[in-house]
GUGUVO-185572 format. One record per residue (C-alpha): residue number from 0; x, y, z. Coordinates in Angstrom, 3 decimals, padded with zeros to 6 digits. Layout:
<bavexs>
BAVEX;i;u;v;w
BAVEX;NUM;X;Y;Z
...
</bavexs>
This chain:
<bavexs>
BAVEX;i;u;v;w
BAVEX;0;000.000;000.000;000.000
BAVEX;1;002.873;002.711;001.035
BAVEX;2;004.656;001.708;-001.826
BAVEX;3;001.699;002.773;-004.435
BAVEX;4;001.504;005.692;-002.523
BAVEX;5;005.294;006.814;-002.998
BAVEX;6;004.542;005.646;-006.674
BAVEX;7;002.106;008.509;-006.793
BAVEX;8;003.501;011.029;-004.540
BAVEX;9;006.617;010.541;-007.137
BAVEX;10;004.472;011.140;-010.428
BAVEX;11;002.856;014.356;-008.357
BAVEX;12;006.531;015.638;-007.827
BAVEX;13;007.764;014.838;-011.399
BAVEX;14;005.009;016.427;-012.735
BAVEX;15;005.022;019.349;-010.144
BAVEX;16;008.587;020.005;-011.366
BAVEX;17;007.713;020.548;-015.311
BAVEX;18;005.161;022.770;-014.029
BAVEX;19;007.485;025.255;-012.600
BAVEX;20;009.763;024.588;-015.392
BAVEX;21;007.431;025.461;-017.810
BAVEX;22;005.839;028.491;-016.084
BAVEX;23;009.141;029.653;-015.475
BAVEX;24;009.612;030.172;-019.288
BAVEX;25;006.482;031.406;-019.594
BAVEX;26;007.420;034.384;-017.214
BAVEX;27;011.039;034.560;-018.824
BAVEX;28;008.737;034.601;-023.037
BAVEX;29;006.661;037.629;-021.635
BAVEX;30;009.581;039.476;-019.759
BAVEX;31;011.462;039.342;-023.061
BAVEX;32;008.103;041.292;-024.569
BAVEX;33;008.119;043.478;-021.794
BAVEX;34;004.564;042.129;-020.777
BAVEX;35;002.471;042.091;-017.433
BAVEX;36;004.187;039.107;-015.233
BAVEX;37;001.867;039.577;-012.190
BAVEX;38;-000.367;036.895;-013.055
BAVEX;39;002.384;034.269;-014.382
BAVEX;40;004.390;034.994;-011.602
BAVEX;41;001.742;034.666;-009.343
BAVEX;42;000.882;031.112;-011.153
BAVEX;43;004.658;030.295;-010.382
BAVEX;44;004.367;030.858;-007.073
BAVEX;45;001.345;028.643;-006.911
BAVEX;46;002.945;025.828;-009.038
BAVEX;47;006.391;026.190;-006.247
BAVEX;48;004.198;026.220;-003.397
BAVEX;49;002.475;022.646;-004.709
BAVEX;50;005.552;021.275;-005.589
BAVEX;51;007.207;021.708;-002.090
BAVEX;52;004.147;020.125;-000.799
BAVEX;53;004.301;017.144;-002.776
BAVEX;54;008.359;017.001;-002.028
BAVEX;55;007.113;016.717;001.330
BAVEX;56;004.272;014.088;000.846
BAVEX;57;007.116;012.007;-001.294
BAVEX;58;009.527;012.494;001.819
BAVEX;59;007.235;011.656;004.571
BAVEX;60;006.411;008.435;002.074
BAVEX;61;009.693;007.151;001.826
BAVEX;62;010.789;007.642;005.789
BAVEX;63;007.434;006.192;006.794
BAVEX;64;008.502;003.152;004.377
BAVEX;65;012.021;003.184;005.255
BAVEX;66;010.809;002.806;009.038
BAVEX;67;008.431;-000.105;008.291
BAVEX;68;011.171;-002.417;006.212
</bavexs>
């Protein structure tokens, strides 16, 4: 059971990571046209703030595992 859970919580952090990746682009594309970042950025912070959080789900995953084996 744990170990479907760290399966997930790993997808959720993999695919938390492109998310900043890509939004960080995106803020670096409208900075280069000297657009309006508040919203992106604001989306970026979002996207870090959900990616810590699943960094910690994976974490707390793994020791919880690592303490049962």
């Amino acid at each position: 059971m744990l170990e479907r859970h760290l399966a997930q919580a790993e997808r959720h952090a993999a695919e938390a990571v492109d998310h900043v990746a890509r939004q960080r682009e995106i803020v670096a594309e409208l900075a280069n046209d000297g657009r309006d970042l508040r919203s992106a950025q604001a989306l970026l912070a979002q996207f870090e703030t959900m990616l810590a959080h699943h960094i910690a789900e994976r974490d707390r995953i793994r020791m919880e595992l690592a303490a049962t084996n």
